[in-house]
N, C-alpha and C positions, 0 to 999 in steps of 0.2 A: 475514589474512583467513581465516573459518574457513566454509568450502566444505560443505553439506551432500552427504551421496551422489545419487547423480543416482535417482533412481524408477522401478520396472521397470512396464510397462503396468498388471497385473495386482495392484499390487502393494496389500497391507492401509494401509488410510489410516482415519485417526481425526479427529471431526467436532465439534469442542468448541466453546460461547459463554462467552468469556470476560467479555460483560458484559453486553449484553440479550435478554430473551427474543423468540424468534422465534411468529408463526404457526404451528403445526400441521401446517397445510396444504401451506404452503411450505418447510416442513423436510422434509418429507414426499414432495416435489417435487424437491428439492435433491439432499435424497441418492439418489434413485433415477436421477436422471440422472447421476452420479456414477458408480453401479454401471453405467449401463448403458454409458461409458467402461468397464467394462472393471475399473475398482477395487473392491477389495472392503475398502467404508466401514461402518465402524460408529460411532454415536453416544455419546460420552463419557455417563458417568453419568448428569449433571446438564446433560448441553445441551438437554435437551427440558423443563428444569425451567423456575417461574417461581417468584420471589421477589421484594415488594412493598419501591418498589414499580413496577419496569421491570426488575428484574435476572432474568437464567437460574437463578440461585442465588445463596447465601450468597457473601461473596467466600473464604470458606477452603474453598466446594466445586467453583467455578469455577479456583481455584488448583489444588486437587486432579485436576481435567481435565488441566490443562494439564500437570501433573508427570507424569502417566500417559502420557498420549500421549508426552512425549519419552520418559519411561522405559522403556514396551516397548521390547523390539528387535522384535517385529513389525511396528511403523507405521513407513512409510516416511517420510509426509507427512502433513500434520496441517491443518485447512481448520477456518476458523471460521466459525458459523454467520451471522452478520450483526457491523455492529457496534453502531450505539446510544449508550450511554454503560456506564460502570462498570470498565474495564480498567485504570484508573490503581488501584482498590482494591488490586489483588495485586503492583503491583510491589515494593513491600519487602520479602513475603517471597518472591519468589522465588529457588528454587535454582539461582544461575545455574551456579554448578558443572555441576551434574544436567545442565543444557542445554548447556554444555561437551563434556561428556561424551557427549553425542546429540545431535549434531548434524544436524535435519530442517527439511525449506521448511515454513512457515508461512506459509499464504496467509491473506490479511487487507488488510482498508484500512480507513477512517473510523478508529474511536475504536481499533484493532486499532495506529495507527500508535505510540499509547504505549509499547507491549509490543514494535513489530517496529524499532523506534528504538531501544530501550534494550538488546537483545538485538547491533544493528548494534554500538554505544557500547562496550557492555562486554565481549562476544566476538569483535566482527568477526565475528559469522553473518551470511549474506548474507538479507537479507527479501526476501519476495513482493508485491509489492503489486499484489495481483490479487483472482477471483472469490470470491465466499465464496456458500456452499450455500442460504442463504435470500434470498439477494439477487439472485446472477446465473443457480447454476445452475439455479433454482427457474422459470427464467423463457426462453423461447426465445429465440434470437442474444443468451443474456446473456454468453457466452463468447465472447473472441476467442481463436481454437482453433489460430494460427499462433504465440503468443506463449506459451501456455499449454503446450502441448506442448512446446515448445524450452525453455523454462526447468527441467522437467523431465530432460530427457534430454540434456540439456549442447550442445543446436546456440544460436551466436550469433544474434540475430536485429536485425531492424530493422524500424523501423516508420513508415512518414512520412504524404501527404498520404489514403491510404484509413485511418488510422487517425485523419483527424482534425486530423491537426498543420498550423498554418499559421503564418507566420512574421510575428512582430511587428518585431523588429530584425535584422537581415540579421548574420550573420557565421559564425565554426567556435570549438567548445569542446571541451576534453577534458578527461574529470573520472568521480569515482569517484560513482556516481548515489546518490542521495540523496534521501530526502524523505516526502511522506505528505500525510495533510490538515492542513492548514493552522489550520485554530482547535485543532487539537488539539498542534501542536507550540507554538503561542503558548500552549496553557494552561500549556504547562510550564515556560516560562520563570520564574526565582527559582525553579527547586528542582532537584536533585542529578540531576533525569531530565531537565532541560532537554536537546535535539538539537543534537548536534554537527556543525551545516550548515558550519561555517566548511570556505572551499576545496573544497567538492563542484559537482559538474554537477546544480544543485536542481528538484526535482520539487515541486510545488506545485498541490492541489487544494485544492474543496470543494462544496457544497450549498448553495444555497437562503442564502447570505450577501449581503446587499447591497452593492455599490459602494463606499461607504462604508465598511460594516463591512469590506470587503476592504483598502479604503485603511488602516485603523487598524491592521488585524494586521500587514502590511505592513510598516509604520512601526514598533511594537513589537519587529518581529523588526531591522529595520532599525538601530534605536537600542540593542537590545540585543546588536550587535556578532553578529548570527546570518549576516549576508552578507557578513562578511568575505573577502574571497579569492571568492567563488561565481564561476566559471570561468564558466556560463551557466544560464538559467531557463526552467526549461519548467511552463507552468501546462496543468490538465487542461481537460476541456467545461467544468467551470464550470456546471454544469448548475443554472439556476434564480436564478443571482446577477445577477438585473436587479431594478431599480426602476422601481417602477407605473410606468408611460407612457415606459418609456425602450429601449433597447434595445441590444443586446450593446456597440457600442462604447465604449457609457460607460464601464462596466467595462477595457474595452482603451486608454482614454486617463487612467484611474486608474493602472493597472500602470504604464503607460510613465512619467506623471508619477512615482508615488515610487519609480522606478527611474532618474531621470531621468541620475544621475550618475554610472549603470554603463552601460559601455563597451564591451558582451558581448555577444554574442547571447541573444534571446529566444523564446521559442514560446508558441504556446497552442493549446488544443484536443486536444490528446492525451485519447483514448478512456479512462481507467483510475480506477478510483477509482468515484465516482460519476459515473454515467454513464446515457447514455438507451439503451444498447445495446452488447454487443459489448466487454466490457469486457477492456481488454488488461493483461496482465502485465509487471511493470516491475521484475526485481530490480534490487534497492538493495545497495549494498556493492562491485560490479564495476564496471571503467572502459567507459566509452562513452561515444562523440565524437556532438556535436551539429553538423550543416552546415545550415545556412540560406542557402539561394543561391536559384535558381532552384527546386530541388524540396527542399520539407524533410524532413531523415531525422534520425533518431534511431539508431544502430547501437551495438550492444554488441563489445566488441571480444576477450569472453572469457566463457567458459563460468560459470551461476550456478552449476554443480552439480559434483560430482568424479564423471569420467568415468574407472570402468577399461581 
């Protein structure tokens, strides 16, 4: 497991779109609350760019952000601007050496989990799966500021029923956390970036997906030997995945069915990813035990960052 350095308050952080262009306005918004934590952010080259016909940039100058950013040794931490689509363009040529060798949190979710899965895969760097600048920080309580901070500065944290989490199957898991949005790890299935869920504690979101289209990725990932070993499953808000006239537990009686023959504990509702507020941070890469009893928690059981 390859442990980025923990991030000093103050510290130079760099603000890159690895694949669609943001608003103006809200990048604008983003970074300045950013700074006024205390960071002192600057925006990659090309993150304020737009390239037709939804991209920040060309994919060799969105690649070229992200090589920059881990390259300085200036930047601690490195935040991207939203996600969108387009992050799958630069994974083959990335230097993963380079990122080897500078080892920084990269916070990101949505289409961000291409890039923070293949990096988990092939270095063992531990991912962020948290706020990005035109999404949460752009926006008030878009930060949950107890999860966000401790991921940083190496305290364990936990997070249960005020973040959201509620218990679909009762029991305890432990496992190396895992995971991301969900249509974006089925896109990758049949190719060399497909995510390596087998045997992890799996984190599972998305957006504005129906019931149905939930039930099919599901299965997909299911058939393609992705829940092999999964220790237990935590799905996020789910924020928006209902069908005209129906309502949330369609969706919670889909899960359980094509879950029906795992024997583990379950969760849903975790605040992170896409989300209506307060989006919490969730590294991937480190063990944390899941209990579903009486009150559901989520607990990390080791530091994301290397603390001196």
């Amino acid at each position: 497991m390859l442990k980025p350095p923990a991030v000093a308050p103050d510290a130079r952080v760099a603000v890159i779109a690895p694949a669609s262009s943001s608003k103006p306005e809200r990048l604008a918004r983003g970074i300045e609350a950013l700074r006024a934590r205390g960071y002192d952010a600057e925006f990659g080259k090309y993150a304020q760019g737009r390239q037709s016909p939804y991209f920040s940039g060309t994919a060799m100058q969105r690649l070229a952000d992200l090589h920059a950013a881990f390259a300085d040794p200036q930047v601690q931490a490195i935040f991207c601007t939203r996600g969108g689509y387009g992050s799958n363009y630069l994974l083959e040529d990335i230097d993963l050496d380079l990122i080897r060798d500078n080892p920084k949190p990269l916070f990101g979710y949505s289409d961000m989990t291409a890039l923070q899965t293949w990096f988990l895969d092939q270095l063992g760097l531990v991912s962020f799966h948290g706020p990005m600048v035109a999404a949460d920080f752009a926006v008030d309580d878009g930060v949950h500021d107890v999860s966000f901070d401790a991921a940083l500065d190496g305290e364990a944290v936990a997070v249960g029923t005020p973040e959201g989490l509620r218990i679909l199957r009762p029991g305890h898991a432990q496992g190396v956390m895992y995971g991301g949005c969900l249509s974006i790890l089925t896109a990758s299935l049949g190719t060399r970036f497909a995510p390596q869920t087998e045997g992890k504690l799996l984190f599972l979101e998305d957006v504005g997906a129906k019931p149905y289209q939930m039930d099919r990725m599901l299965r997909q990932m299911m058939l393609g030997g992705k829940f092999d070993g999964v220790s237990g499953f935590i799905f996020g808000e789910m924020l928006e995945c209902v069908s005209p006239g129906t309502g949330p537990e369609l969706l919670e009686q889909v899960i359980l069915r094509v879950l029906d023959w795992f024997d583990g504990p379950i969760a849903i509702g975790l605040q992170s990813g896409h989300v209506s507020r307060s989006n919490v941070t969730l590294p991937f890469g480190i063990e944390a035990e899941l209990i579903l009893e009486y009150e559901p928690v989520l607990r990390y059981l080791e530091p994301a960052v290397q603390v001196d």
